[in-house]
DSSP file (Angstrom, degrees, kcal/mol; ACC not computed):
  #  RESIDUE AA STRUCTURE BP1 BP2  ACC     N-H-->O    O-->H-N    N-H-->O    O-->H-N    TCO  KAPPA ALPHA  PHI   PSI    X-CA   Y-CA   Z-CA
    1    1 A X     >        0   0    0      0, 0.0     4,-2.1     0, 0.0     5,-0.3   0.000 360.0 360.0 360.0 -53.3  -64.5   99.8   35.4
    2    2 A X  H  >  +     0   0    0      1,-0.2     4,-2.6     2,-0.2     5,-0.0   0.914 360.0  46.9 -48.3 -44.1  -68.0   98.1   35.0
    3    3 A X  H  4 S+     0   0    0      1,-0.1    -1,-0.2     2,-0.1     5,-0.1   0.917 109.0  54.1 -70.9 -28.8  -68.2   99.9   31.5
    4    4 A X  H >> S+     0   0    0      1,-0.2     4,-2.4     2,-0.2     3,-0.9   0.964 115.3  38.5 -54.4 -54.4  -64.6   98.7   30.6
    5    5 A X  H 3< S+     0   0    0     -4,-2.1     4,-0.5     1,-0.3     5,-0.2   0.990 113.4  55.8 -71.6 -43.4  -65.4   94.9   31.3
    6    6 A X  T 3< S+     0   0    0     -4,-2.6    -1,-0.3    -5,-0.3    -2,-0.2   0.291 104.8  55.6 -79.8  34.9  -69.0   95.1   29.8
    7    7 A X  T X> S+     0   0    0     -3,-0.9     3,-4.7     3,-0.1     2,-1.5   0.519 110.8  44.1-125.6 -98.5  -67.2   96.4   26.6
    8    8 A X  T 3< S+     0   0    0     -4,-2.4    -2,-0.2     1,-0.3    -3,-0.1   0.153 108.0  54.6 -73.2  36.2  -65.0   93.3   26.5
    9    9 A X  T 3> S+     0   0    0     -2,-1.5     4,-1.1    -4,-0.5    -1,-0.3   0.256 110.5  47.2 -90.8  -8.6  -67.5   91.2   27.1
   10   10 A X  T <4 S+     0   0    0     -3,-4.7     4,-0.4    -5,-0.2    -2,-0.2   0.650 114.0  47.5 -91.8 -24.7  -69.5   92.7   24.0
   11   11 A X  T  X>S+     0   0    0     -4,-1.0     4,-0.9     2,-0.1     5,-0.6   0.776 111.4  57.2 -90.3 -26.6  -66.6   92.5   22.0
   12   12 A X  T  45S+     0   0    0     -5,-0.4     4,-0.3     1,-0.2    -2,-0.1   0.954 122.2  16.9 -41.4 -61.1  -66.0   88.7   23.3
   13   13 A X  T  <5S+     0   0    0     -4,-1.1    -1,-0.2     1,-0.2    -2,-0.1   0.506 110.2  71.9-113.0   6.5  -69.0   87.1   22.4
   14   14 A X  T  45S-     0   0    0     -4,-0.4    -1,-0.2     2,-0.0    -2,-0.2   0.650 113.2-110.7 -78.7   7.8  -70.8   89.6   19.6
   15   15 A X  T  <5 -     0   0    0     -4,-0.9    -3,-0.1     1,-0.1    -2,-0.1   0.750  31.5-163.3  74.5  87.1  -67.4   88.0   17.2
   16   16 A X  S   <S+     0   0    0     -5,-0.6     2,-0.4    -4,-0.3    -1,-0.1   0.612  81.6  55.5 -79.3 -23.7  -65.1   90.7   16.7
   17   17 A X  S    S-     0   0    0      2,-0.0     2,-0.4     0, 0.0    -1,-0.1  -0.928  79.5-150.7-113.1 142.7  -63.6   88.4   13.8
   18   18 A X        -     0   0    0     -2,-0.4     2,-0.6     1,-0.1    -3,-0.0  -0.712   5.0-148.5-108.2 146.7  -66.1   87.3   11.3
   19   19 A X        -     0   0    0     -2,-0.4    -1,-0.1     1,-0.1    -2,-0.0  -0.691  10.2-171.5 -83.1  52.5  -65.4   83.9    9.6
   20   20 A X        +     0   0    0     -2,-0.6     2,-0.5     1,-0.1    -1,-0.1   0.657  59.9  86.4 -40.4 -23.0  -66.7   84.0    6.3
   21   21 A X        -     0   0    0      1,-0.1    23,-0.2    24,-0.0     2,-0.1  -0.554  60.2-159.1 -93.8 116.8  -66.1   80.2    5.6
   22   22 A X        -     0   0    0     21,-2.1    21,-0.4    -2,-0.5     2,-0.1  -0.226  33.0 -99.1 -83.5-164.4  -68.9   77.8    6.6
   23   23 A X        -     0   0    0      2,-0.1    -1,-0.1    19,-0.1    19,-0.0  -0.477  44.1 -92.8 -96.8 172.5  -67.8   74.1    7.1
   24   24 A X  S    S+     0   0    0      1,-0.2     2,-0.6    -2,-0.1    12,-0.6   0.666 111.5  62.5-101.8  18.0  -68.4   71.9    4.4
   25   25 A X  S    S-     0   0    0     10,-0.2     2,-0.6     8,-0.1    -1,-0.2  -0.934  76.0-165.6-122.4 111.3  -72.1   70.4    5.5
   26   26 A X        -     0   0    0     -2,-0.6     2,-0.4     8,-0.2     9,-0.1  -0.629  15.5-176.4-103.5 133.9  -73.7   73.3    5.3
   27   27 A X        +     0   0    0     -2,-0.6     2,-0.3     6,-0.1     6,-0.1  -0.864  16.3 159.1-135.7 124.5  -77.7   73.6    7.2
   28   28 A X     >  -     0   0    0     -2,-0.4     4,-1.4     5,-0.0     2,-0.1  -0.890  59.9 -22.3-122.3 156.7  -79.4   76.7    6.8
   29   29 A X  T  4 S+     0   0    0     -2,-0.3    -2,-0.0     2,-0.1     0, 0.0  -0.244 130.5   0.4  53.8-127.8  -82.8   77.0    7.1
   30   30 A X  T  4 S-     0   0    0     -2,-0.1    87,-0.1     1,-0.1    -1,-0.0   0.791 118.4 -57.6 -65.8-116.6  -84.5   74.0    6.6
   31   31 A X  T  4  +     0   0    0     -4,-0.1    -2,-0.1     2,-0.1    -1,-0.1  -0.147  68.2 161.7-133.9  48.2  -82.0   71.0    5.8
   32   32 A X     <  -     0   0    0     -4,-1.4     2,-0.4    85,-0.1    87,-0.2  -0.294  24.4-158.2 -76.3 178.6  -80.0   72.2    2.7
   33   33 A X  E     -a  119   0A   0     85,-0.8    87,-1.6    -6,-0.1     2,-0.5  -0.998  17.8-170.8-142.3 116.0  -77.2   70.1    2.6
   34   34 A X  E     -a  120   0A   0     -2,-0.4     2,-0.6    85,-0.2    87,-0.2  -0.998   9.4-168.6-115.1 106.1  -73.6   70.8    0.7
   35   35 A X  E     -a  121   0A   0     85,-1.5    87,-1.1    -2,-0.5   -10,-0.2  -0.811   1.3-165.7-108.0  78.0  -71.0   67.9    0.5
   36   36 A X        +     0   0    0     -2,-0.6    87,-0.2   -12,-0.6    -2,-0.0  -0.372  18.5 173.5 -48.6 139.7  -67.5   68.7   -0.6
   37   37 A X        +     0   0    0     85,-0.3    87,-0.7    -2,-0.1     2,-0.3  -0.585  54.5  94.5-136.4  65.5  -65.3   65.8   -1.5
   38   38 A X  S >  S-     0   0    0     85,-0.2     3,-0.7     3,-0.1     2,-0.1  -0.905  73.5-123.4-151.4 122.1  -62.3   68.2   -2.9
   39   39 A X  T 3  S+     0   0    0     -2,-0.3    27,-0.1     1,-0.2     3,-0.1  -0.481  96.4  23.2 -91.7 166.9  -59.5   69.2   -1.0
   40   40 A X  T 3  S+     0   0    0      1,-0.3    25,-1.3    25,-0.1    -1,-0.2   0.012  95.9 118.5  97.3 -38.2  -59.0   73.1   -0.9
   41   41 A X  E <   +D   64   0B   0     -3,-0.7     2,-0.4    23,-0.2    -1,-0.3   0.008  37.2 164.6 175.0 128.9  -62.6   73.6   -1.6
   42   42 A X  E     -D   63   0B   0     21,-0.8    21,-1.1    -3,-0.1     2,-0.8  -0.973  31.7-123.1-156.8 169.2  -65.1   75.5    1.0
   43   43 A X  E     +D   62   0B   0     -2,-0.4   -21,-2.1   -21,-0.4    19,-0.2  -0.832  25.6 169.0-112.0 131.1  -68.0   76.9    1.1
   44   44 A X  E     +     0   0B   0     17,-3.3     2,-0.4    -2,-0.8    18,-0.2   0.610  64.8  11.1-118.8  -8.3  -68.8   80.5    2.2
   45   45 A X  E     -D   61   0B   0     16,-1.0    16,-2.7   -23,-0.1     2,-0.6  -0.834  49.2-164.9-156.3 126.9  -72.1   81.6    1.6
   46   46 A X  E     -D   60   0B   0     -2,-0.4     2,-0.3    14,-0.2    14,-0.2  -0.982  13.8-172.1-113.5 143.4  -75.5   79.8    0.5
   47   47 A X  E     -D   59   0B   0     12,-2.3    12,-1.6    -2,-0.6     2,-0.3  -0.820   4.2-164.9-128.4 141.4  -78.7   82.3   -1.0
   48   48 A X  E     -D   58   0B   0     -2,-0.3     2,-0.5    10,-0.2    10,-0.2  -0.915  14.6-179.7-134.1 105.7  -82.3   80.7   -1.7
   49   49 A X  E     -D   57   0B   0      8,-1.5     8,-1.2    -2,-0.3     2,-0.6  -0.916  20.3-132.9-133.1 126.9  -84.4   83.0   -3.7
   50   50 A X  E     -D   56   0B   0     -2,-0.5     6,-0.3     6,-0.2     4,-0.1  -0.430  21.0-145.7 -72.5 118.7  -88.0   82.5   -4.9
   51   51 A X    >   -     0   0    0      4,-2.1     3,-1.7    -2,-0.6    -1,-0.1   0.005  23.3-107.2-102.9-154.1  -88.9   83.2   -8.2
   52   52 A X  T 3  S+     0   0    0      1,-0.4     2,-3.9     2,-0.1    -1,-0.1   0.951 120.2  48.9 -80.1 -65.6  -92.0   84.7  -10.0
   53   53 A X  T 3  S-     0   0    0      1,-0.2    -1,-0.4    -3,-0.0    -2,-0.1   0.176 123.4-103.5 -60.8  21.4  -93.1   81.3  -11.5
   54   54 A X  S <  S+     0   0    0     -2,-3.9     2,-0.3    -3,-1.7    -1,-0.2   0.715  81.0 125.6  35.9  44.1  -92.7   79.5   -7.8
   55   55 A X        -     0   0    0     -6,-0.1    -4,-2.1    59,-0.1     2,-0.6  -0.816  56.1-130.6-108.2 153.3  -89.8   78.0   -8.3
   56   56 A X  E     -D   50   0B   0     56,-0.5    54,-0.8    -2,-0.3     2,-0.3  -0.969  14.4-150.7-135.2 115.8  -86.6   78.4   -5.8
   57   57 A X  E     -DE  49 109B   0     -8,-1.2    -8,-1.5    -2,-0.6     2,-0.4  -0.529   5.6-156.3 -68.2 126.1  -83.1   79.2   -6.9
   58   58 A X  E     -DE  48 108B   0     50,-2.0    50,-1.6    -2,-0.3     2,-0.3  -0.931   9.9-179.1-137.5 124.2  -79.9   78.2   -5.2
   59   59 A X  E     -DE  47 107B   0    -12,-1.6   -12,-2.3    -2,-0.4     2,-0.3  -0.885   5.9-166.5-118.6 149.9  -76.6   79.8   -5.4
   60   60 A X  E     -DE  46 106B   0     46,-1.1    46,-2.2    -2,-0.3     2,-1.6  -0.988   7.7-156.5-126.3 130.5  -73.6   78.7   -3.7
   61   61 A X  E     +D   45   0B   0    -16,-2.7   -17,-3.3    -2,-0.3   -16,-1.0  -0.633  18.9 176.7-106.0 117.7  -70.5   80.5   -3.3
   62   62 A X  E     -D   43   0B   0     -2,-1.6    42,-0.4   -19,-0.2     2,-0.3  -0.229  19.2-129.2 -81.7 172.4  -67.6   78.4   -2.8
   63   63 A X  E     -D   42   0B   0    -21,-1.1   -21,-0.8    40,-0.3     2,-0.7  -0.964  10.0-144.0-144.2 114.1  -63.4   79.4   -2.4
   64   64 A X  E     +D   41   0B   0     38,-1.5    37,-1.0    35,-0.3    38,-0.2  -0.765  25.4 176.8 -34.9  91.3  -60.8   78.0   -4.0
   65   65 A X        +     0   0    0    -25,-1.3     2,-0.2    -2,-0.7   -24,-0.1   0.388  58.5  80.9 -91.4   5.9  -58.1   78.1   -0.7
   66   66 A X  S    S-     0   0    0     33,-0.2    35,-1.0     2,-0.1    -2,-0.1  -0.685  89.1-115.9-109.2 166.1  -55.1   76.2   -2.8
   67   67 A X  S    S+     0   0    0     -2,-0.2     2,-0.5    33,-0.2    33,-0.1   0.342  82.6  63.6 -80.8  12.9  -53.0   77.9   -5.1
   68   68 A X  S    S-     0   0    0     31,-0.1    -2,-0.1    30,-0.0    33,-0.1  -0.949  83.9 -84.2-148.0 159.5  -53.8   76.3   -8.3
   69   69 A X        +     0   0    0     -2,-0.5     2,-0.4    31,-0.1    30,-0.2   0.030  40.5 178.6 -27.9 111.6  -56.8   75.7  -10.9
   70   70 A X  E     -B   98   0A   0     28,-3.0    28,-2.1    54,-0.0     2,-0.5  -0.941  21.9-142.9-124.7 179.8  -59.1   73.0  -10.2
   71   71 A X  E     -B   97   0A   0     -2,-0.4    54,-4.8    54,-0.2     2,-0.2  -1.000  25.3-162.8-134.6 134.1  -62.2   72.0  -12.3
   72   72 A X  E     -BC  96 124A   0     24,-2.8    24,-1.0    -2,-0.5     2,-0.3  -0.325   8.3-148.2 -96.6 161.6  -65.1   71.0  -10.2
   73   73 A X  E     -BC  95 123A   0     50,-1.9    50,-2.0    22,-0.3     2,-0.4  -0.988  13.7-164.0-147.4 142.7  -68.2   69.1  -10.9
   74   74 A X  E     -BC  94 122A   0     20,-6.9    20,-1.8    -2,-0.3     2,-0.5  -0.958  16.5-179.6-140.9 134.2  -71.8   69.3   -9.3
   75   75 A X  E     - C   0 121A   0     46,-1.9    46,-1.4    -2,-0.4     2,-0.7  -0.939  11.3-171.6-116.3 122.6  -75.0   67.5   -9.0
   76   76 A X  E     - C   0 120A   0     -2,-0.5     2,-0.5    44,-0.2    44,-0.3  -0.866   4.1-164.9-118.1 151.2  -77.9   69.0   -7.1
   77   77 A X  E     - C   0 119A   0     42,-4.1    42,-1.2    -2,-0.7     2,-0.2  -0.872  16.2-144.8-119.9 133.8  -81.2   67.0   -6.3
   78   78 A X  E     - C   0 118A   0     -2,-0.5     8,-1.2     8,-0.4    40,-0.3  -0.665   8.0-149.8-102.5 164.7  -84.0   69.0   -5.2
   79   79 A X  E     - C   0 117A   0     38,-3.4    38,-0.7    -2,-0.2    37,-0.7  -0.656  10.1-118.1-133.0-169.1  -86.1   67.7   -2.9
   80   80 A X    >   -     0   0    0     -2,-0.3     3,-0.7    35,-0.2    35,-0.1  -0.398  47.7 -98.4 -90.2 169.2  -90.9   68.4   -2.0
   81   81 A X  T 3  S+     0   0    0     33,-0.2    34,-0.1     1,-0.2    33,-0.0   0.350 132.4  65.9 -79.7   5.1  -91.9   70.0    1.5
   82   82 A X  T 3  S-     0   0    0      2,-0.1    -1,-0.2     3,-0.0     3,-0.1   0.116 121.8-113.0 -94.0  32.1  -92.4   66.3    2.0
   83   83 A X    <   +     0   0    0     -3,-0.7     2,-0.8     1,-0.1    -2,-0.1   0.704  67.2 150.1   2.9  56.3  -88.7   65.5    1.6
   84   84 A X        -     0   0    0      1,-0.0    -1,-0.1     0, 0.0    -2,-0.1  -0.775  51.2-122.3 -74.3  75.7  -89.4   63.7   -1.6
   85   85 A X        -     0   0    0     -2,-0.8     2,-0.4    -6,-0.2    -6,-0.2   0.084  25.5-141.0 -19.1 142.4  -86.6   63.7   -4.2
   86   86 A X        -     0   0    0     -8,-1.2    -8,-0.4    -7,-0.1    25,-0.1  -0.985  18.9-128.7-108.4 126.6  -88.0   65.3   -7.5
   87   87 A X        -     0   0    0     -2,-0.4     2,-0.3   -10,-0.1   -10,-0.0  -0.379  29.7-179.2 -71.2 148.6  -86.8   63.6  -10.5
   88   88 A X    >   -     0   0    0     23,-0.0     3,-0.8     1,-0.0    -1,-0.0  -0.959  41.0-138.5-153.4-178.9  -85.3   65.4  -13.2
   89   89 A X  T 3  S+     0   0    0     -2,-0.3     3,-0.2     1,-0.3     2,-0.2   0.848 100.3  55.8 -74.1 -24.9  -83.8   64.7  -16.6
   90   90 A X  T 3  S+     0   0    0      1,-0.2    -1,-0.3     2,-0.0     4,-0.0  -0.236  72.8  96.2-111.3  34.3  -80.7   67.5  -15.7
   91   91 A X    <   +     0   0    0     -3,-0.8    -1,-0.2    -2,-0.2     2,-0.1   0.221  48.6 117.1-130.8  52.1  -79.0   66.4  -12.6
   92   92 A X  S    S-     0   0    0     -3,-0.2   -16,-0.2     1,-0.2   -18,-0.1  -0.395  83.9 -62.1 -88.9 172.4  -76.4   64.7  -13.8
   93   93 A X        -     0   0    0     -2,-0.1     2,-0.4   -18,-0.1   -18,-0.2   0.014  57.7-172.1 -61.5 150.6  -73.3   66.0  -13.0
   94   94 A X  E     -B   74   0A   0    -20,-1.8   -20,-6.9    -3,-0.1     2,-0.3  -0.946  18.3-106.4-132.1 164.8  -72.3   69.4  -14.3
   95   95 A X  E     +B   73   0A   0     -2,-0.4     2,-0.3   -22,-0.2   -22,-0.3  -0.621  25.6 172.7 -79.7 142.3  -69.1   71.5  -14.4
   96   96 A X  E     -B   72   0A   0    -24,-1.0   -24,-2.8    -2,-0.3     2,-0.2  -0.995  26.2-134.1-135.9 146.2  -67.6   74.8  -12.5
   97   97 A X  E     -B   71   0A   0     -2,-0.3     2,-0.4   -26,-0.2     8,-0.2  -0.545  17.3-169.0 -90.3 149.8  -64.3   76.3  -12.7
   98   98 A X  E     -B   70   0A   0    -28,-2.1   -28,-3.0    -2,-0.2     5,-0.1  -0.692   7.0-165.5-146.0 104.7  -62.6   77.2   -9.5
   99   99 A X        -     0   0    0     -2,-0.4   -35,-0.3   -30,-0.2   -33,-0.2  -0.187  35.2 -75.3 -74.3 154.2  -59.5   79.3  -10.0
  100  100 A X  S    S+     0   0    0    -33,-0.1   -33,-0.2     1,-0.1   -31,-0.1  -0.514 111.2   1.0 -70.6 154.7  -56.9   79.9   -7.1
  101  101 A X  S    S+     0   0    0    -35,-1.0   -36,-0.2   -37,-1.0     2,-0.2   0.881 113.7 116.0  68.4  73.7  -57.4   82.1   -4.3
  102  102 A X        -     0   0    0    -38,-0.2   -38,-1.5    -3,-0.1     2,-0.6  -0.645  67.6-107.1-168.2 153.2  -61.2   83.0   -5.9
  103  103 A X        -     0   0    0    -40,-0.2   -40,-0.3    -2,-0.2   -41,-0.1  -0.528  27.6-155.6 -64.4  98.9  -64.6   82.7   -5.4
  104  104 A X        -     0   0    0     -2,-0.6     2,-0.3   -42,-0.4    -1,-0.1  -0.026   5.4-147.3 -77.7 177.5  -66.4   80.3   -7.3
  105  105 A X        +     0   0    0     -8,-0.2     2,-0.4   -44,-0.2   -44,-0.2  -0.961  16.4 174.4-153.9 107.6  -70.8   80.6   -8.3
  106  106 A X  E     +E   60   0B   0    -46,-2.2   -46,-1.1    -2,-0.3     2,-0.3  -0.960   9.8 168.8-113.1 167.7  -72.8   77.6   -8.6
  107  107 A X  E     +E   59   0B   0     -2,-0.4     2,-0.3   -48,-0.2   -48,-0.2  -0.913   4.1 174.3-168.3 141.6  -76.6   78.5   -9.1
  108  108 A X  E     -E   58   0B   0    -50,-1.6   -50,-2.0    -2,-0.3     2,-0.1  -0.950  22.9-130.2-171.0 119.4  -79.4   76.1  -10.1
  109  109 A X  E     -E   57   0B   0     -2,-0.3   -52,-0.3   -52,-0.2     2,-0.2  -0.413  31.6 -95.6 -65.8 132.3  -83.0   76.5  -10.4
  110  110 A X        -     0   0    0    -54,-0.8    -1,-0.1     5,-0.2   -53,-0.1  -0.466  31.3-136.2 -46.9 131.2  -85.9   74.2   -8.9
  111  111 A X  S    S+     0   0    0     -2,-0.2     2,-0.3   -25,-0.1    -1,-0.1   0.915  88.2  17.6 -21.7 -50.2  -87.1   71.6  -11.8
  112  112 A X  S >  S-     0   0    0    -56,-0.1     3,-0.9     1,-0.1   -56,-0.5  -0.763  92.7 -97.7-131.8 171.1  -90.7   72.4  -10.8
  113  113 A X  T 3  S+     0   0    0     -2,-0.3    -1,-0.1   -58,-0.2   -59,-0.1   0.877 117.4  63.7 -62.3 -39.9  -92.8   75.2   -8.8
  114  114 A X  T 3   +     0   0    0    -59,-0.1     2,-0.6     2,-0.1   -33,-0.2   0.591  65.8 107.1 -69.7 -14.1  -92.4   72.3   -5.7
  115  115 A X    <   +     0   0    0     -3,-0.9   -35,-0.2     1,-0.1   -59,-0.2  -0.577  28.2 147.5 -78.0 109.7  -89.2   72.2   -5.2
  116  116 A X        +     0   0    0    -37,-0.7     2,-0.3    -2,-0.6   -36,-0.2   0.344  61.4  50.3-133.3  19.2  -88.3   74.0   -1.7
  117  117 A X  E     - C   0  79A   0    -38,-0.7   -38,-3.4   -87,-0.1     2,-0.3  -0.976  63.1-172.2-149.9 164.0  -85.0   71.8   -0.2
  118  118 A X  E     - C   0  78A   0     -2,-0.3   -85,-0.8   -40,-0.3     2,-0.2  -0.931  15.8-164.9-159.9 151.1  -82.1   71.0   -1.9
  119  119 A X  E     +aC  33  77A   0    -42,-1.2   -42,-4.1    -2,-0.3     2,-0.3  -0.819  12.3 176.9-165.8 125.6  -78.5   68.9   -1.6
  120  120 A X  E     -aC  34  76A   0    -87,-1.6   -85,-1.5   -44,-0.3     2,-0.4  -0.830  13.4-161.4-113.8 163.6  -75.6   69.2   -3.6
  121  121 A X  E     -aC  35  75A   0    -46,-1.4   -46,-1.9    -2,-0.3     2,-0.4  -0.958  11.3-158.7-149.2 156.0  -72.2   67.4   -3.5
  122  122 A X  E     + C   0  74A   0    -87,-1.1   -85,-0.3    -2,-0.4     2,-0.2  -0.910  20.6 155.4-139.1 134.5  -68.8   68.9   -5.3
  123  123 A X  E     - C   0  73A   0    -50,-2.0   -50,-1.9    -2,-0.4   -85,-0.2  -0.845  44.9 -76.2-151.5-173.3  -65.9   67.0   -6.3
  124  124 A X  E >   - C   0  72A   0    -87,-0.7     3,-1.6   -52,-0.2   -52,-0.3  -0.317  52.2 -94.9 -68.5 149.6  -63.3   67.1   -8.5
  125  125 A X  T 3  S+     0   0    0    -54,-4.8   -54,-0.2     1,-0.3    -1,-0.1  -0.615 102.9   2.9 -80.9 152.6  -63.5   66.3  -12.2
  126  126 A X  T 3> S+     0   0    0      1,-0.1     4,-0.7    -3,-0.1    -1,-0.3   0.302  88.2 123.2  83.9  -3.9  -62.7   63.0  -12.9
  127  127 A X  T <4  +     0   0    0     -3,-1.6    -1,-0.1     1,-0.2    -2,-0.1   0.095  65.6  58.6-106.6  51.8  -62.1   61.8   -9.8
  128  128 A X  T  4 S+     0   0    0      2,-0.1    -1,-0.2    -4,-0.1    -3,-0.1   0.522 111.1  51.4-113.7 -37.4  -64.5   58.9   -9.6
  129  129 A X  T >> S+     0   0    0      1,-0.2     4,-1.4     2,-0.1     3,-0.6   0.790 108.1  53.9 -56.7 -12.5  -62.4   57.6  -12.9
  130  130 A X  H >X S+     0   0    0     -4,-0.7     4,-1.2     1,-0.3     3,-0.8   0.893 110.4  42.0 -86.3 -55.9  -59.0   58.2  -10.9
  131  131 A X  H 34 S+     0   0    0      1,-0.3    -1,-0.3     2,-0.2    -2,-0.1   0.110 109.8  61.5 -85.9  39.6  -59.9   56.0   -7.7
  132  132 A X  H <4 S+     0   0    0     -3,-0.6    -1,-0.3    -2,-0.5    -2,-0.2   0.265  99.7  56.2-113.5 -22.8  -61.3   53.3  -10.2
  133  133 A X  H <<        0   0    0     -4,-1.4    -2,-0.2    -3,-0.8    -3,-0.1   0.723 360.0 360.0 -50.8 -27.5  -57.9   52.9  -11.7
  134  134 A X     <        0   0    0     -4,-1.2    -1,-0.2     0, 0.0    -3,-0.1   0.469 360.0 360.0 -61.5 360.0  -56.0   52.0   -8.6
């Protein structure tokens, strides 16, 4: 009986169903930072990976959850180990495709060797021109 209960207490709290989808301010590690403004839209997995030249790579994979096509836009700002924005010329907004029901890839490189935090925000294209018509 003792083994019976401590069995479904292992199953309880080790998460017998795994959740792939984080919420959409994501903090791993330090304080990277992800901001959706799209509905449908999530985020399931962020990776940080260093590269030879000491620079840090960030991929995000995102989910399309609606049934139809949207086209996304992203800007990410990288930030020092002092949490100092680092300017660059390339972080205006850029595009990603996000098809229904599938897994989208953004991935974006530090500017510089210095770069070790990161925040990015997703929205829809076009829609800072949409809510400036109304």
């Amino acid at each position: 009986m003792r083994y019976c209960i401590l069995l479904i207490v292992v199953f309880i709290f080790g998460g017998c169903s795994q959740n792939n989808q984080q919420s959409n301010v994501v903090k791993k590690d330090n304080i990277r930072r992800v901001h959706i403004n799209a509905p449908s839209i999530s985020v399931v997995q962020t990776k940080v990976k260093i590269l030879d030249d000491n620079r840090v790579v960030a991929q995000i994979t995102g989910y399309n959850n609606g049934s139809y096509y949207r086209l996304l836009e992203y800007r990410i700002q990288w930030f020092d180990a002092d949490g100092f924005l680092i300017s660059n010329s390339a972080q205006g907004w850029r595009d990603v495709p996000a098809f229904a029901k599938a897994e989208f890839f953004i991935k974006s490189p530090s500017p510089t060797g210095k770069g070790v935090d990161f925040k990015i925000i997703i929205r829809l294209k076009n829609s800072v021109e949409k809510t400036k018509r109304r």
